[in-house]
N, C-alpha and C positions, 0 to 999 in steps of 0.2 A: 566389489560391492555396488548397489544397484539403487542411489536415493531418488526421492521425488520432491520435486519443489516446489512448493504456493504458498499464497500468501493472502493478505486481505480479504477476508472471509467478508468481514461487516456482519456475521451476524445481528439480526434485528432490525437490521436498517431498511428502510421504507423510500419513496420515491412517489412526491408528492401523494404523502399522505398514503400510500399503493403498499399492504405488504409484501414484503420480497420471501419469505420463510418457503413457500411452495416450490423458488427457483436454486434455494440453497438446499432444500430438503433433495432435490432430484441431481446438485452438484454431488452432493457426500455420496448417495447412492453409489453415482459415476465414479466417485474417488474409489470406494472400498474396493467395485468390481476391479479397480485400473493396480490397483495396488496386487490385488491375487492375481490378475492375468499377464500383466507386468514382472513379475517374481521380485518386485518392491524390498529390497532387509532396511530399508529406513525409512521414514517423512520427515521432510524438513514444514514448519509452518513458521513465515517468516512477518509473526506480528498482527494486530489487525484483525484478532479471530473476532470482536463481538465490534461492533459499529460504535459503543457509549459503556461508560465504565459501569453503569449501573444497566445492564441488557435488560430487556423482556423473560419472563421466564421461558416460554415457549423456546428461545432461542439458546438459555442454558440448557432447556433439555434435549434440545437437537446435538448442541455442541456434545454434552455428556452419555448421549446414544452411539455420537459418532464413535468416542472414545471406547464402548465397552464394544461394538462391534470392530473394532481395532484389535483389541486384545484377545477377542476371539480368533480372528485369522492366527496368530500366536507365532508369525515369522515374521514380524513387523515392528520395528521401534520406533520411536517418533521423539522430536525433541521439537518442542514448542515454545516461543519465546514471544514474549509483549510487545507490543507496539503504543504509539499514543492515542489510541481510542480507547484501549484497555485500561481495568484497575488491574494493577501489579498485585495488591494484594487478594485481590479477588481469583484473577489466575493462579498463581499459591496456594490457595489454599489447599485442596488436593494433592498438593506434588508427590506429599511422601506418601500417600496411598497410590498416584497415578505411577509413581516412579517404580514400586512392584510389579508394575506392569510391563516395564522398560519402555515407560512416558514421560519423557523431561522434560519440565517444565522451568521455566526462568521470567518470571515479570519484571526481576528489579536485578539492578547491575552487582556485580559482584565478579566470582570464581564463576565461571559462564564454562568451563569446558567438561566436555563430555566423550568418552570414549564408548565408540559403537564398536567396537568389535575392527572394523574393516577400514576406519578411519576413525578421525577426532577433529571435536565440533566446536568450534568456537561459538558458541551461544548465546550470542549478545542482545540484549532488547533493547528497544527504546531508550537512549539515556536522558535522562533529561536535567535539567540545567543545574537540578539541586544534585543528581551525581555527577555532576561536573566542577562545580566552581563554588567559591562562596563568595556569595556579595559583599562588595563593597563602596561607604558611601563616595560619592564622587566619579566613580566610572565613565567611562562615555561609552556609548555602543561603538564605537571600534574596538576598545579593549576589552570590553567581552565578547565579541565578536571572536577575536583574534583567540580568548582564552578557552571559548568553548570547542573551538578548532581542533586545538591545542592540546586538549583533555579526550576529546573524541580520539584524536591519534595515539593517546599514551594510554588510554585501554587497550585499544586492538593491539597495540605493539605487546602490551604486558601479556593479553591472552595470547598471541600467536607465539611468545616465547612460551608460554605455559603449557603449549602444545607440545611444542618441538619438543619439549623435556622428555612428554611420553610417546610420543609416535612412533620414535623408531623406523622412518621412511615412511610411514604411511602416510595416505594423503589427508592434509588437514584443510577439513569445509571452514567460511567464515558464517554465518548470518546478520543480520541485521536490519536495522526498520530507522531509514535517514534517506535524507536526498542527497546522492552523487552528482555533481555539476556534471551539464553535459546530457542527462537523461530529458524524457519527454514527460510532460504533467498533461492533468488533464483538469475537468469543475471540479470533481468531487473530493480531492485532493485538501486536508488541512495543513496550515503551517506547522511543522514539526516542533520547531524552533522560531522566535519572534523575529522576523525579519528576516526569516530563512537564513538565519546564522550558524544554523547547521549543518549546511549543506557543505560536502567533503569532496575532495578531488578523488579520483577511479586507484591513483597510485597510494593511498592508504590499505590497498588493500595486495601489495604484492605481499608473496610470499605464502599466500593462500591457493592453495589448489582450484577453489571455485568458491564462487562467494552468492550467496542465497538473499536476497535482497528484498524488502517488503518497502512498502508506505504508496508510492506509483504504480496505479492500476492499471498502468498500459503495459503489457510483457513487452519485454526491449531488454538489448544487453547494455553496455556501454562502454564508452569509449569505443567501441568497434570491439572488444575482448568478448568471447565466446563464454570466458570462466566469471563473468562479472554481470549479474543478471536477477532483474528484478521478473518476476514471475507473470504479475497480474494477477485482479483479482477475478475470482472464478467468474463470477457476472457483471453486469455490465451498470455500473454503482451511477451513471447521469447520464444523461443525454450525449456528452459529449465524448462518451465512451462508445456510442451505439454501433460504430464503424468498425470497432475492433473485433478480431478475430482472440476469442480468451480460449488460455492454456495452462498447463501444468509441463514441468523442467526436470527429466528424466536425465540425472548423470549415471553414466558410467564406470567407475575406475579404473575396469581390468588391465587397462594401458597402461596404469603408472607403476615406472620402475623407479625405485628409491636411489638413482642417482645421486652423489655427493660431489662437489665440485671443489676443488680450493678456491678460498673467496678471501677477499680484502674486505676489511672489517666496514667498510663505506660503499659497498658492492650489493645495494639492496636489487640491484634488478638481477644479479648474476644466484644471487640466496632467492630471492624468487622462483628462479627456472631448477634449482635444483631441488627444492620442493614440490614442484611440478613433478620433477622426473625427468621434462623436458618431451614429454611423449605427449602425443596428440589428445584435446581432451573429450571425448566420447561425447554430444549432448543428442538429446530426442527431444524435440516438444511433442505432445497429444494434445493436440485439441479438443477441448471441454464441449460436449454438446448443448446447444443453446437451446433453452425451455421457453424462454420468453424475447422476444425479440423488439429492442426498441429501432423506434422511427425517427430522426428527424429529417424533414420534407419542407421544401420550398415553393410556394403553390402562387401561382397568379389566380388572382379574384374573377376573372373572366374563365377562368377553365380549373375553379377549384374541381370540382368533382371528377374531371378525367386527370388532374394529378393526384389524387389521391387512390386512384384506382388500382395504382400496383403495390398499395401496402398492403403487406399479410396480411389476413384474416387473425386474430386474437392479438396482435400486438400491441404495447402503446407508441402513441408517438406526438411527438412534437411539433407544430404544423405553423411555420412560419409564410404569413401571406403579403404580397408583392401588392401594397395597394396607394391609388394617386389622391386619396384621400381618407379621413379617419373613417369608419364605418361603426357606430357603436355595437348591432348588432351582429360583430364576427364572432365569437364564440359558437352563438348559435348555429352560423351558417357555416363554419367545419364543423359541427359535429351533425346538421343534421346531412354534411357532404358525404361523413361518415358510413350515415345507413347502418350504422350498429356493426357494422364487421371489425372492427376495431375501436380501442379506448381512447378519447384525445385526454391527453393529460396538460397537454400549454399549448395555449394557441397565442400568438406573437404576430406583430403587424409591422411590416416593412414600408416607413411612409418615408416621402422624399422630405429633408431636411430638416425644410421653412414648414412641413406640416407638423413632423414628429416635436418640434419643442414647443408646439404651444397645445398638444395631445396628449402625449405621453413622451416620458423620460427614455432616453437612450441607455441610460444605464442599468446595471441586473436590478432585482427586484429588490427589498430586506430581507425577504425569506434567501437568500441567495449571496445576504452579504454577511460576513464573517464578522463578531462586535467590535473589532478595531479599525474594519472599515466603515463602521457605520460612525464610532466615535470620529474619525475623521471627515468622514461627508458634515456632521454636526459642526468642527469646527473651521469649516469653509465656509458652511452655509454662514455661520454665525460673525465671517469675517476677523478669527483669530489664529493668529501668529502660532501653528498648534506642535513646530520640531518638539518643542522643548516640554507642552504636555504631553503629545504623543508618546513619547519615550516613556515616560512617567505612568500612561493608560496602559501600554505594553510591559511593562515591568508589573504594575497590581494584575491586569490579566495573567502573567505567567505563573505569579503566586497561588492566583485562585486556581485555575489548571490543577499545578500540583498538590494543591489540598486534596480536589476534586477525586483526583484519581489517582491516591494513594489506597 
């Protein structure tokens, strides 16, 4: 069997203000053609497909175009699962009509497993802390910390048992939308979990043949494991993505042989390899062709315009300048360094120390800071003692979250 792997669509999502729909409308394109020419029997999407639990519509109707031009090709199944930008029940709603289709859909945690035919899918979303734990008063954040750990591990253990029931050797995919320690982040990145308390070790996930992995838009495997792999997402979601080469994660099966080993009952890495097979595990990346291409550029003020000169034509970019003094009108002077061949979307001023703090602030902007950092810049500025609100600001945030996007 022949899956394909991505993840973090973001549908709807903008970049300063900049719609992105024309660079996702020309990824699916790419996806459908890679899917028929590929000879594709599944999609994995691993979380992530709409940017905000309440999308744009324009971005439901791309998502819901892509879907029926899916079912057209009519050799293709696809199992799709929530992430935390997503409403779960918004994703749901369609299932049991998408599911005629042989489109699986999963937003909220549960029986997540699905048999394709040529394998079985551990189909896990997003879990989030209300299917994980119940609150209780008095806790400290180590012990939920510790419990949400705890609960993340004792689902996948319960689905990969729920696999093995039916498989029958076949090889069982994991997915999921969490951070693996050990993996690389990037800006555009939100906290899964409060304090990145969710964040799991690579060895959660032995025993799976290959594990589909969403939330980190930078394609990367981990740990060094070939079968342990976050995708990326199709485009390039900040600035601090602009460097990356994006792609889609083409497994292969035909290698695995349903090997059975005798194992001791504490023998997870030996129960591992023999769900493997033990056989080499086949991967392809394809690299996604880039529609829009972001910039960011380091320019001295004395030679802006001959460094700006080898940025593409139509791209945007981010244009950081190297200067021994504030200049209030930089703005103007990259963009008219510009000349209209490309869009400056942030222009940033690199000043030596003693100039930058009585100018402007070193640090990101608001628009840039996430509301728990900003509740805590508030109570720095304000001179308060804020562990013990903090936690308290981070516990009502996580409440509203889950209201949000249920």
């Amino acid at each position: 069997m022949k899956l394909l792997h991505t993840a973090d669509w973001h549908l709807g999502a903008r970049l300063v203000e900049r719609d992105r729909l024309p660079e996702h409308a020309a990824f699916l394109d790419w996806l459908i053609d890679s899917l028929r020419t590929e000879q594709i029997d599944a999609l994995l999407i691993s979380g992530d497909i709409f940017d905000a639990a309440n999308p744009p519509q324009d971005a439901v109707a791309l998502y819901f175009d892509f879907l029926k031009r899916l079912a057209d090709l009519k050799t293709v199944k696809a199992v799709i699962t929530g992430g935390n930008h997503d409403s779960a029940s918004h994703l749901n709603a369609p299932r049991e009509l998408l599911r005629r289709f042989e489109v699986h859909v999963f937003g909220h945690a549960g029986d997540n497993v699905v048999d394709l035919g040529g394998a079985v899918v551990a189909a896990v979303p997003f879990l989030r802390e209300r299917d994980l734990r119940e609150a209780a008063a008095g806790e400290t954040m180590a012990a939920v910390h510790e419990q949400v750990r705890a609960a993340i591990r004792a689902h996948y253990t319960a689905q990969l048992t729920a696999c093995r029931a039916i498989a029958n050797g076949r090889p069982i995919i994991a997915m999921g939308h969490l951070t693996v320690l050990g993996a690389t982040t990037s800006d555009s990145e939100r906290d899964i979990h409060i304090g990145n308390l969710g964040a799991v070790g690579a060895d959660l996930f032995e025993g799976f043949y290959y594990t589909a992995l969403g939330h980190l838009h930078r394609p990367q495997k981990v740990a060094g494991l070939e079968s342990i792999r976050y995708s990326g997402s199709p485009i390039a979601l900040s600035f601090s993505e602009a460097a990356d080469a994006k792609s889609v994660v083409v497994i292969d099966t035909q290698n695995h042989s349903p090997v059975r080993l005798p194992l001791s009952s504490n023998d997870a890495s030996r129960q591992g390899n023999a769900d493997r097979g033990m056989d080499e595990l086949i991967i392809q990346i394809l690299p996604i062709p880039t529609t829009r291409h972001l910039i960011r550029v380091t320019a001295n003020r004395t030679t802006l315009a001959a460094d700006l000169a080898a940025i593409p034509a139509d791209a945007w970019a981010e244009v950081t300048v190297k200067l021994d003094a504030p200049e209030p009108d930089l703005d103007r002077q990259v963009r008219d360094a510009a000349q209209g061949r490309f869009e400056v979307l942030k222009v940033l001023a690199d000043l030596p120390i003693t100039e930058t703090r009585a100018w402007q602030s070193t640090g990101p902007t608001l628009s840039e800071l996430q509301p728990r950092d900003v509740f805590r810049e508030l109570l720095k500025e304000k001179q308060i003692d804020g562990e013990e609100l903090g936690a308290v600001f981070d516990e009502l945030l996580a409440l509203r979250e889950a209201n949000y996007t249920q």
